[in-house]
Steps between C-alpha positions, in 0.01 A plus 500: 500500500338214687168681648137498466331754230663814365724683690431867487772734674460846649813775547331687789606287800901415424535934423271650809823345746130422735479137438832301651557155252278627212626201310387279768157621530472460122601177480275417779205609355583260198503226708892458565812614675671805345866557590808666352881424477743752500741428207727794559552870641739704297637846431556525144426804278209586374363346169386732242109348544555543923663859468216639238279332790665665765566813367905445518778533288633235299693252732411700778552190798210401625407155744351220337282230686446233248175208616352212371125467611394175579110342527523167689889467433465546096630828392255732300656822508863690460546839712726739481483812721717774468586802738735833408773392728460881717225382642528072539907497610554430836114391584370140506361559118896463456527185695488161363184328746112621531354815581289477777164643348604508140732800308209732456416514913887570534531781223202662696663465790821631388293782361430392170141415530356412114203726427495434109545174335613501106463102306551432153372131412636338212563110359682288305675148470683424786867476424772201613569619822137646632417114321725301734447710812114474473478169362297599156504348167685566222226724352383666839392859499553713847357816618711776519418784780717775592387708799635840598446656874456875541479696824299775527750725363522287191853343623543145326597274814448150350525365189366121446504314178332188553464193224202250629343203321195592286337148461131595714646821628303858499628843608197693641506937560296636704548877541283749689519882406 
């Protein structure tokens, strides 16, 4: 990642659905331009990592909106967000172009507002394809974050899996009780 100093990264504002272009205000604050491009917006079934996530059956269809997160035009990050199909078909998460205020502002206003967040962090070497999409050497490792949303009734509603550079990069928590 071309920046200045570490890059330290905090969950909070891309799962509140409060802060419009999280990405964007990140990338900012490091000094550059953050944007995204859409690779693809599917309905496919559910993968046995995305239904344990989700709380589905196996192959249970669900929509798929697959990202690659750029900083100043150089990709740093692979994201792919998942939705149980009963609650994305037929709304713009379905639809292959931005949503206006980000996923997590439309699932709370389709009713789905997130009120518990679940992450598991975990890394390893990045493999051939996360190496040609984010530009990494043979021997790169990547950061490995899957994020769960929860509404208040414990409903799963989003399911992210997202595989980001780790050269200079730091996930921070900050939880109040």
């Amino acid at each position: 990642m071309a920046h200045a100093g570490p890059w330290t990264s905090v969950s909070m504002p891309y799962v509140s659905g409060r802060h419009g272009d999280a990405w964007g205000a990140e990338a900012s604050a490091h000094g550059g331009v953050g944007t995204q491009k859409l690779v693809s917006v599917d309905a496919i079934p559910a993968p046995a990592s995305v239904a344990r996530m989700l709380g589905l059956t196996p192959d249970e269809q669900v929509i798929v909106r697959r990202r690659v997160m750029l900083f100043d035009d150089h990709p740093v990050e692979i994201t792919d967000s998942y939705y149980p199909a009963t609650i994305a078909r037929g709304t713009r998460l379905a639809e292959a172009r931005k949503i206006p205020g980000g996923a997590v502002a439309l699932l709370a206003d389709l009713g789905y507002p997130p009120r518990h967040v679940r992450e598991d962090v975990s890394a390893r070497l990045a493999d051939p394809h996360e190496r040609a999409v984010l530009h990494l050497d043979a021997r790169s490792c990547v950061l490995l974050l899957a994020r769960t949303l929860f509404t208040e009734k414990d409903l799963p509603v989003e399911a992210s899996t997202m595989t980001m550079t780790a050269d200079g990069r730091r996930l921070r928590y900050e939880l109040t009780t």
